[in-house]
C-alpha positions, 0 to 999 in steps of 0.5 A, spaced: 813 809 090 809 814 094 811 820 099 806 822 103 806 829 106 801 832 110 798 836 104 800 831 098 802 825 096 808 825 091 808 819 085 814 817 083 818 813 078 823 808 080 826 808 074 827 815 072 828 817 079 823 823 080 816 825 081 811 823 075 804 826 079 801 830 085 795 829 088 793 835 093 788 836 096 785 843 096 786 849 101 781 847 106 781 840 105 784 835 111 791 833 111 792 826 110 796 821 115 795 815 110 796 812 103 795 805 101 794 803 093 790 798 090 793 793 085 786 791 082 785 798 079 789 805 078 786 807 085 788 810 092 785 809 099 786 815 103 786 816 110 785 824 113 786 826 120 779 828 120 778 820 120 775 820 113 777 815 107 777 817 101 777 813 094 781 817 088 781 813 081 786 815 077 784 818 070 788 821 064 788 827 061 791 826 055 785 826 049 785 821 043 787 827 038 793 828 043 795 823 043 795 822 035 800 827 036 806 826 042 809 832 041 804 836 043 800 832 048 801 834 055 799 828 060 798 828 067 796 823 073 790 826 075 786 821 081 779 824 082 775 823 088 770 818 086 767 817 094 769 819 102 766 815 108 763 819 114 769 822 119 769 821 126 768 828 132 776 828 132 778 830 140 785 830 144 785 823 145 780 821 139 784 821 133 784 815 127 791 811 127 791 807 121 786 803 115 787 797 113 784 795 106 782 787 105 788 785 099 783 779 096 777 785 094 779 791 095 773 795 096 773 794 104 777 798 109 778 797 116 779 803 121 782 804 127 781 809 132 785 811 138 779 810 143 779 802 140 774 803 137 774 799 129 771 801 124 769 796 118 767 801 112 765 797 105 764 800 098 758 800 095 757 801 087 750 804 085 748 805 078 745 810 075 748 817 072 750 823 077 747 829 078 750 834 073 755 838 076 759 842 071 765 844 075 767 837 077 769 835 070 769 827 072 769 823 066 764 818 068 766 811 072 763 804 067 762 797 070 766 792 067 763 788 061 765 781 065 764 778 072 769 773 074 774 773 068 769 772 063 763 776 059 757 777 062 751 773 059 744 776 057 741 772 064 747 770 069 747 773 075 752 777 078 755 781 084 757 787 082 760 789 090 764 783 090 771 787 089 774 792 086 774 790 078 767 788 079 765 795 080 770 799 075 771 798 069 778 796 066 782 803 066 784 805 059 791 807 056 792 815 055 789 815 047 786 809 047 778 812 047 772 808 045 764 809 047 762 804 053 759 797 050 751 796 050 751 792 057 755 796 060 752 801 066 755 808 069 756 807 077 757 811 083 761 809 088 759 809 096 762 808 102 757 804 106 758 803 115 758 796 116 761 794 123 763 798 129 767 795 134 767 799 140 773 799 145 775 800 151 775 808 155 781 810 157 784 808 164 783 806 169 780 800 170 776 797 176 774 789 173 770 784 177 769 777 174 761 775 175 761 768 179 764 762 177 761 756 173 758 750 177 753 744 175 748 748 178 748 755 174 751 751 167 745 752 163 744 759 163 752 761 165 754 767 161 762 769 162 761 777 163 766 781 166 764 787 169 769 793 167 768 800 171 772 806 168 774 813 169 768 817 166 763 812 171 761 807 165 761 800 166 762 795 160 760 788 161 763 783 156 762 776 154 769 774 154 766 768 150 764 772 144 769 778 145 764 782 145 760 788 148 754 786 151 752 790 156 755 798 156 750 802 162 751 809 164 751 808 172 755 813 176 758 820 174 765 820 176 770 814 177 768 807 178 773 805 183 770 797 185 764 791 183 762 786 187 756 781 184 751 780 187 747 774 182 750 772 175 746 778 172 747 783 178 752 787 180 754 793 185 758 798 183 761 804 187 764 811 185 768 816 188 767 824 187 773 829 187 773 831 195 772 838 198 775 842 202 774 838 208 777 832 205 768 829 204 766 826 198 760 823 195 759 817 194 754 813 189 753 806 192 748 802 185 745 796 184 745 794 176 740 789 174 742 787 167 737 783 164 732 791 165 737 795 165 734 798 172 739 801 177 738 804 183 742 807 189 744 802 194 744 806 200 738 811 199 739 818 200 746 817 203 753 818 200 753 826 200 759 829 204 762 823 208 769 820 207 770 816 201 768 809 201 775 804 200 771 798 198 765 793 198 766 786 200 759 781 199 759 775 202 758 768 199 751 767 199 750 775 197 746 775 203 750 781 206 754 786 204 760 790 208 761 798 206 768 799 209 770 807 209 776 810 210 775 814 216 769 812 219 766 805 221 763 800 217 756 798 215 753 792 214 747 791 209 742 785 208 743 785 200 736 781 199 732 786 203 736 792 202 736 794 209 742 797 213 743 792 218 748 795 223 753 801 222 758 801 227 759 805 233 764 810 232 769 807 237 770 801 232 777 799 229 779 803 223 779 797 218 785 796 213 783 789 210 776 785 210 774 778 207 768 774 209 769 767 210 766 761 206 763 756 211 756 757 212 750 754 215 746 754 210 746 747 208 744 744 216 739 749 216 735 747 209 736 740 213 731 742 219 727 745 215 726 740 210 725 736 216 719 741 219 716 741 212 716 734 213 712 733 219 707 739 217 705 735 211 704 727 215 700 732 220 695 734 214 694 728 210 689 722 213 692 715 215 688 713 209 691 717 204 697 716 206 696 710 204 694 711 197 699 717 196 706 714 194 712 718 199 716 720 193 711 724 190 710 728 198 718 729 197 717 732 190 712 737 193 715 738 199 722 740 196 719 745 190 715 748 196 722 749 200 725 751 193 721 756 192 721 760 199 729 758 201 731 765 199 725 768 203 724 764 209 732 762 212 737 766 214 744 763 214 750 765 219 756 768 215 762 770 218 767 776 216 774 778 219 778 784 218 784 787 221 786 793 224 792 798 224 795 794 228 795 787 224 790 785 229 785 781 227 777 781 228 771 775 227 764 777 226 759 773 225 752 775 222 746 771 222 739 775 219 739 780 224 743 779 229 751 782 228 756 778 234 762 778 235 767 773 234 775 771 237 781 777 236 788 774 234 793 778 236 797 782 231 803 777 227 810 781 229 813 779 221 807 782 218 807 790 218 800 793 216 795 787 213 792 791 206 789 784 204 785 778 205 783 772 201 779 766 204 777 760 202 775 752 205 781 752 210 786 757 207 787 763 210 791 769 206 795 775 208 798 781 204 801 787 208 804 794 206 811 790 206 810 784 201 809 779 205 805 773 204 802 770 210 798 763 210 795 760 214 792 753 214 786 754 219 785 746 220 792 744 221 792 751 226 800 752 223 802 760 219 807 760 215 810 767 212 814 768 205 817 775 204 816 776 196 821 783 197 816 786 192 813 792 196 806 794 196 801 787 196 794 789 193 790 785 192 789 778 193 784 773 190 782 766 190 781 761 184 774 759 182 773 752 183 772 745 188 780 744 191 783 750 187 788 753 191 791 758 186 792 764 188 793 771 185 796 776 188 797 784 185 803 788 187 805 794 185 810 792 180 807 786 177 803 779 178 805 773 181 800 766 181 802 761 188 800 754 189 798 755 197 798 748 198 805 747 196 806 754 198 811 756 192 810 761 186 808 758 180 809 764 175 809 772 175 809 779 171 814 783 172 813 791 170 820 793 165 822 785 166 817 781 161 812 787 161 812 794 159 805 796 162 802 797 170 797 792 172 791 796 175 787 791 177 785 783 177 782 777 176 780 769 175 776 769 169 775 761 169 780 757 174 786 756 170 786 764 166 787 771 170 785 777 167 789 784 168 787 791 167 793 795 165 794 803 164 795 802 157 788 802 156 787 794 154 784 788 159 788 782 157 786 775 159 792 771 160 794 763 162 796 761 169 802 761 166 801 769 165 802 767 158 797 770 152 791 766 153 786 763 146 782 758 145 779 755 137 775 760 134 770 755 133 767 755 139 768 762 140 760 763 141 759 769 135 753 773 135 751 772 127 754 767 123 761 769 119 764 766 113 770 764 114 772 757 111 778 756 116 774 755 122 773 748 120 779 743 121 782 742 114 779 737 113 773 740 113 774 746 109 777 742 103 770 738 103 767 745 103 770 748 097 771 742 093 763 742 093 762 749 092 767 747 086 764 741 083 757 743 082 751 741 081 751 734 084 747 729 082 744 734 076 742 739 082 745 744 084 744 745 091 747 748 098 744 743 102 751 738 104 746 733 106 744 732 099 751 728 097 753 722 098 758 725 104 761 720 109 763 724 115 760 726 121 754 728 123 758 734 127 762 735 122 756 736 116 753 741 121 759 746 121 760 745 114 752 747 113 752 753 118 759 755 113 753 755 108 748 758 110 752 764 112 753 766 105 748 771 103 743 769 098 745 773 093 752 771 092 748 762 094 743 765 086 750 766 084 753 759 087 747 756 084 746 759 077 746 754 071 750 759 067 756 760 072 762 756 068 767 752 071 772 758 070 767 764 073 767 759 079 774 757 080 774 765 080 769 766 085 771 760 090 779 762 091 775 769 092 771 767 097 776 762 101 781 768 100 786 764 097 790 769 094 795 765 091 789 761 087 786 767 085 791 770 081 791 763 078 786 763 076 785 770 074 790 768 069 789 763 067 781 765 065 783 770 061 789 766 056 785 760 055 779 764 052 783 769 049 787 762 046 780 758 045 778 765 041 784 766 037 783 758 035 776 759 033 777 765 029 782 761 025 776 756 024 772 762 022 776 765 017 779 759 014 771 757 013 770 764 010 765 768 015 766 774 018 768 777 025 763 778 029 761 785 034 763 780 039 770 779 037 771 787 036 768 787 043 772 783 046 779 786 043 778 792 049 777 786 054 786 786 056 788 783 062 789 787 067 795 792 068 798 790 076 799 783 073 805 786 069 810 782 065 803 776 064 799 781 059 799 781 052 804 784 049 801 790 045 797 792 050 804 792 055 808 796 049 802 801 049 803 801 057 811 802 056 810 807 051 805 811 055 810 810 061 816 813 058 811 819 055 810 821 063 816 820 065 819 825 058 814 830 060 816 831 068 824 829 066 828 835 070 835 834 069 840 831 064 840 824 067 833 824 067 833 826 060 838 820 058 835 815 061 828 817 058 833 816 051 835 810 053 828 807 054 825 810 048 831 806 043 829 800 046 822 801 045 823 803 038 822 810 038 828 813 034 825 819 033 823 822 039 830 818 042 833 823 037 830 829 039 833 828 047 840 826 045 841 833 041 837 837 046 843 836 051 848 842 051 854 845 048 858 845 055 856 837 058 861 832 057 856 827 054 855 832 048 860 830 043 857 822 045 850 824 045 851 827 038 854 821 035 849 817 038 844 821 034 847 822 028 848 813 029 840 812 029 839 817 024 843 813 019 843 807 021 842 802 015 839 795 015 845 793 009 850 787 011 855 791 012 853 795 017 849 791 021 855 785 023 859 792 024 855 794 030 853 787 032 861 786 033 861 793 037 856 791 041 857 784 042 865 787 044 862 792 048 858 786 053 864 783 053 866 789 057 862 790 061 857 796 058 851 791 058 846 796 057 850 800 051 851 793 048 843 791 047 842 798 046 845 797 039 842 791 037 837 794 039 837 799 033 839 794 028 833 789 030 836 784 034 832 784 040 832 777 040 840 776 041 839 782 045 834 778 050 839 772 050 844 777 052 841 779 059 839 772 060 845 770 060 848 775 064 842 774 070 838 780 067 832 776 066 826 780 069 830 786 064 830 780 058 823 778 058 821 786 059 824 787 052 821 781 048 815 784 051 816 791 047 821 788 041 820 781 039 814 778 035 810 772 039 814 766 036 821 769 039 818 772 045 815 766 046 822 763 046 825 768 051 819 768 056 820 759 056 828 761 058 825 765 064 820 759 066 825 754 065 829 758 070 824 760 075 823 751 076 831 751 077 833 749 083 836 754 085 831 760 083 824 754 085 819 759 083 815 755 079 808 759 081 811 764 078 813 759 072 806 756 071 803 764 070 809 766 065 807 759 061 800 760 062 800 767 058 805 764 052 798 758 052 803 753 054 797 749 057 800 742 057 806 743 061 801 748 065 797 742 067 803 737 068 807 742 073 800 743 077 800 735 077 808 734 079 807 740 084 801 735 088 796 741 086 791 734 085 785 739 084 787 745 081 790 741 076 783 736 075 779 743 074 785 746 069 786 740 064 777 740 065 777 747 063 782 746 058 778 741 054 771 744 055 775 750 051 778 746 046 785 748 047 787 741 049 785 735 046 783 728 049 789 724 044 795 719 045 800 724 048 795 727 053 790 722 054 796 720 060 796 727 064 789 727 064 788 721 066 793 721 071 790 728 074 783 726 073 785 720 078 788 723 083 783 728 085 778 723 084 783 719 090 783 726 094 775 727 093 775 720 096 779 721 103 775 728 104 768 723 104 765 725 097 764 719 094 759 721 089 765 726 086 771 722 087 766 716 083 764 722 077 772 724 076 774 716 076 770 714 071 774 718 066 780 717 069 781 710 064 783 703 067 785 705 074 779 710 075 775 704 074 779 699 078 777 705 084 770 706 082 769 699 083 772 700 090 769 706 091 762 702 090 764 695 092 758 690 094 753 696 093 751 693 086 755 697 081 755 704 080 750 709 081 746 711 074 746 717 076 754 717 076 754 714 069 749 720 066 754 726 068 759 721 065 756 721 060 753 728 059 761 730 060 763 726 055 758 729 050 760 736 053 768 735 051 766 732 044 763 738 043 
């Protein structure tokens, strides 16, 4: 377990109850805020509060000649600094939060920051020796000899970035020294930026969704949110992709609203902090994505008057109204950027303002079309008239009015506003020219009018009091609804033919209404269902809202005011990304068996069109965008000849990230070469050869330590002796000291066992049993006599209660194996296989461990996956296969019995024959539903009578099977008899 301080991280041992080793920074070091171990190797990820990762890989201190002798060797637990990311510029309100590292390879990590930003860090190992450097005294880091649980031949190519272990060398046992092997190479390690996402500022936030989509704006639509902020940026986002599409610097203080202009303009304005006088200066911009350009709106205006309250651009963004807070509005001609009229200073103060959505256009296009028309019968003779068809004079007339639309008409449009009274005011403005319109007098329910929202013949009031006025302009009837929620701010229509959904802002929350049936449809409420304060609203689409709050996050909900998602799949992604689940699952199960079972038809290819694959064209296409996503360095490993099918398995589970697979199969690697090695040097020595430099190589290639109880025996007992060393070093008290005594008998080391029980003092009550248990051990003896005395005592003591006493002592007189029985039989089966582990030869280890695995498959324990590694490391490999077939892993139980038949240490015989032949023809039937005719035909064909009757199926009508299959059949079966 690990204490993180500011200033150290404490290591301390569970067992012993206390701390084993420090890691401290120096003096001037930044303190640490994050600590996170790797499993793959003996390493640390540290967070500091600077933002900087480090990595520190663990070393021992203790030399071989220290540790020839234990009791003049002192160890500590050192973790060097191997490599250190950039930091970020730390500030009030910037500071890093938290790291993550990726549990599948361990060589990535992921950083969050406060102002949102995430940052994607990546370990890069760089071979060649460091720079000299005395002082660090770093012994050098070493890459490993294998890649993907086997040894690396002379020309197979390798990744050496893939993961941790990829990168470093298996971690050495304190005294277990010896010189790196030819093939080996010194590596430095570094930390590589490769993925920055920024985050939004702090709050607030002003949001504008650009104009929805129609028929006529479908090809070139991009859905962009425009987001002012308080330091006067705006951020436009794809809301497609997720992503930062476009961050321009525009004002120098608080965004406070947007209004676009086209689907690729827009018009912000900002707010300067007032004067003395209560005057401001205000930045009115136009901002043109595509260039970038942005320009002040008004010219030289803004500089002392009072703050502009909103902007309001009209339907056909011809026009745009500038409402101040005390001073008359003005009207712009947006196309033009001319003022139109600024209005004299008796006009009505404005408190709400909204354009109306009819329009002339349409007649207007009509009377000009008609003009165009006539021009173009008046040019053209009688004659050719007759030889030019009607609809090609159309066509050209209706291009040339196209073209001049935006220049040549000026449709009327139409705003209403309301006074400080409620009253409310018409206006119509048709090119130049400004008119007014019909007054309504103030409705006496309403209180002051603070918003407007319009659309076909529904018009929408909010005032300050929170009621909601509709009024159906067509039918000439109103009717008032008070929401009792305060403070109406905004209102906004729903993009969409016939949507009549409305969302409506409040102080405390957000409510969505059907203004057709004049009822609430859902709502958010601040401290009821959310805990943040709405700042801002929006419609993204017609049936998704999105909301700015002040917990600095911009949230897109569903109608329903509900997290909002949609299928990665159609998330539109800058690059490509591997990521295998964003095929349906399907799809993914092709994917992996075709990345499994290479090559096809001789070839080795990463072209899906190449095999016999039944599926949709649609379907290929994803699977093919998956595959050209991998970089190419990891496609010359996928299409390396020299790739064995383990080394594969390895690599695909890695890249599918199937963690569970992958601890298989890394288990599962080892074992059946270290089983088929042991075989062959049987054979070897049998015949009278000689071991070779590659056998004694391969004695140091030991499976890793994080997995525990599954490594080999020797190397764990040399891991434990290691362990209890550490733990007898930094031992403090007198518990810990009895514990340590108690460990070493049990691994027995009576020696030193005795050294601890007569360091205990006179004056402790344990004394005089610590003494007699010394003097016990010292003149044990193996005669008859004394053994089945002590065998009685112990076997009594364990009746009692006294477990641990009673193994202790059958311990001593080495009867670990009835010890193992023992704790099994009394529910201590981790302790049990943890001794056969350190006590027993392999055939009585081998014993316990099958009694553990048994229980695992039990009923009422069913871990069975954990039984299938414990089987794998006792070589138990035909159950192993048959438990994978029963549990319907149909493929990893094919590609394990293949492995073990390509290895040797199963045989094709008459007790196997039937779970091969059962394995075999299940994954060929699995092959079969995912479409891959071809694999399911080249796994049936060994898969006896049945495999036959499916080939036949398979390729029925089609004139037998394929040569091509019966060639890899062949080749297969040559390959097994070898």
């Amino acid at each position: 377990m690990l204490l993180l301080y500011p200033r150290e991280i404490l290591i301390l041992d569970l067992e012993l109850s206390q701390t084993v080793g420090v890691v401290a920074i120096e003096r001037s070091g930044v303190p640490f805020i994050q600590v996170i171990p790797c499993a793959q190797r003996d390493a640390l990820y540290c967070l500091h509060e600077n933002g900087c990762i480090t990595l520190r890989v663990c070393r021992s201190t203790t030399t071989t000649e220290e540790a020839a002798d234990p009791e003049q060797s002192v160890q500590e637990l050192v973790y060097d600094l191997r490599s250190q990311c950039d930091a970020i510029r730390v500030t009030k309100t910037v500071r890093p939060y938290r790291m993550v590292i990726c549990p599948v390879n361990e060589n990535s990590a992921g950083l969050m920051v406060s102002d949102g930003r995430v940052m994607m860090w990546e370990l890069k190992a760089h071979t060649g020796k460091a720079a000299a450097n005395p002082s660090a005294g770093l012994s050098p880091l070493y890459s490993p000899v294998s890649f993907c649980g086997a040894p690396l031949g002379p020309n197979q190519k390798s990744i050496q970035d893939l993961s941790l272990n990829s990168m470093i060398g298996q971690t050495m046992i304190a005294g277990e020294a010896f010189p790196p092997s030819f093939n080996q190479q010194e590596v430095q390690l570094k930390f590589l930026l490769t993925g920055l996402l920024s985050g939004l500022p702090l709050p607030p936030f002003a949001i504008r969704m650009c104009p929805p989509l129609t028929t006529k704006n479908i090809n070139h639509y991009q859905p962009l949110l425009a987001v002012g902020t308080s330091n006067g940026s705006v951020l436009v986002y794809n809301l497609t992709s997720g992503l930062l599409h476009k961050e321009l610097s525009v004002h120098s203080c608080e965004v406070r609203g947007i209004e676009w202009v086209s689907l690729t303009s827009f018009l912000s304005f900002a707010t300067s902090a007032p004067n003395n006088m209560g005057l401001v200066r205000n930045e009115l911009q136009h901002v043109d994505l595509p260039t970038g350009r942005c320009f002040a709106f008004r010219g030289e205006r803004g500089n002392d008057e009072p703050p502009i309250e909103m902007i309001k651009v009209s339907h056909l963004k011809q026009y745009l109204v500038v409402v101040f807070r005390d001073k008359p509005l003005e009207l712009w001609d947006i196309r033009t950027g001319t003022l139109l009229r600024e209005m004299a200073k008796n006009f009505p103060t404005v408190t709400a303002l909204e354009w109306s959505p009819s329009h002339n256009l349409k007649s207007l296009k009509k009377k000009q079309m008609a003009a165009r028309e006539a021009m173009a019968r008046q040019t053209v003779s009688d004659a050719e008239q007759c030889s030019v068809e009607s609809s090609v004079i159309s066509l050209l007339q209706d291009a040339e009015s196209k073209s001049e639309t935006s220049q040549a008409i000026s449709a009327r449009e139409h705003f209403v506003f309301t006074d400080t009274d409620g009253q409310v005011y018409h206006i119509t403005v048709e090119g130049n020219t400004v008119k007014d319109g019909a007054r309504i007098p103030p409705d006496g329910s309403m209180g002051s009018i603070a918003c407007i929202a319009w659309k076909g013949d529904t018009l929408v009031l909010g005032d300050v009091d929170g009621n909601l006025n509709f009024w159906d302009l067509k039918a000439r009837l109103s009717r008032g609804i008070p929401t009792h929620r305060g403070w109406v701010k905004k209102i906004r229509f729903a993009p969409g033919k016939g949507n009549q959904k409305l969302l409506v802002m409040y102080t405390d929350g957000a409510e969505v209404w059907d203004t057709k049936e004049v009822q609430m449809v859902s709502s958010t409420r601040v401290g009821r269902n959310v805990n943040y304060r709405i700042l801002d609203i929006d419609w993204c689409t017609s049936d998704k809202v999105v909301l700015a709050s002040d917990d600095g996050c911009i949230r897109v909900l569903e109608m329903a005011m509900k997290s909002a998602s949609y299928r990665m799949d159609e998330q539109d992604l800058t690059d490509p990304v591997w990521c295998p689940y964003l095929l349906v699952p399907r799809a993914a199960l092709t994917l992996k068996a075709f990345l499994l079972l290479q090559p096809w038809s001789g070839t080795f290819t990463m072209d899906i069109t190449q095999v016999d694959y039944n599926e949709k064209e649609e379907i290929k296409g994803l699977i093919q965008e998956q595959l050209n996503s991998l970089s190419n360095d990891m496609k010359s490993v996928l299409l390396d000849p020299e790739l064995s099918l383990l080394q594969r398995c390895l690599l695909v589970s890695r890249l599918f990230g199937d963690e569970s697979d992958l601890h298989f199969w890394t288990v599962a690697s080892h074992y059946l070469q270290s089983f088929a090695q042991a075989r062959q040097l049987s054979v070897s020595t049998a015949e009278g050869q000689v071991q070779g430099e590659g056998t004694l190589l391969s004695a140091h290639n030991h499976l890793d330590i994080c997995n525990d109880i599954l490594c080999e025996s020797s190397y764990f007992q040399k891991f434990q002796l290691d362990r209890v060393h550490l733990q007898e070093v930094k031992r403090s008290s007198y518990e810990h000291t009895k514990k340590c005594a108690d460990q070493l008998l049990l691994l027995g080391q009576t020696d030193r066992a005795v050294q601890l029980l007569l360091e205990t003092s006179a004056d402790n009550s344990s004394y005089y049993c610590d003494s007699l248990k010394a003097c016990l051990v010292t003149t044990i003896t193996s005669s008859g006599p004394s053994q089945s005395t002590i065998k009685l005592v112990a076997t009594n003591m364990i009746a009692n209660g006294k477990l641990a006493e009673g193994v202790q002592l059958l311990c001593l007189i080495d009867k670990a194996a009835d010890a193992c029985r023992y704790l099994q039989t009394y529910g201590e089966w981790n302790r049990a296989a943890w001794l056969a582990k350190v006590r027993l030869n392999p055939a009585e280890g081998s014993d316990v461990l099958k009694r553990w695995a048994e229980h695992l498959c039990s009923p009422q324990v069913n871990q069975k996956s954990k039984a299938i590694l414990v089987l794998l490391s006792l070589g138990c490999f035909y159950k192993v296969g048959e438990m994978l077939h029963s549990m319907r892993y149909f493929d990893r139980a094919a590609l394990f019995v293949e492995a073990c038949l390509k290895y040797g240490v199963m045989e094709a015989n008459d007790s196997s024959n039937k779970l091969i032949e059962a394995a075999f023809l299940d994954y060929a039937r699995l092959l079969r539903s995912l479409g891959l005719r071809e694999g399911a035909a080249l796994w049936a064909s060994r898969a006896g009578s049945a495999g036959e009757l499916l080939m036949e199926e398979l390729f029925q009508g089609e004139g037998g099977v394929p040569e091509a299959i019966i060639g890899e059949e062949v080749k297969s079966g040559q390959e097994n008899t070898e």
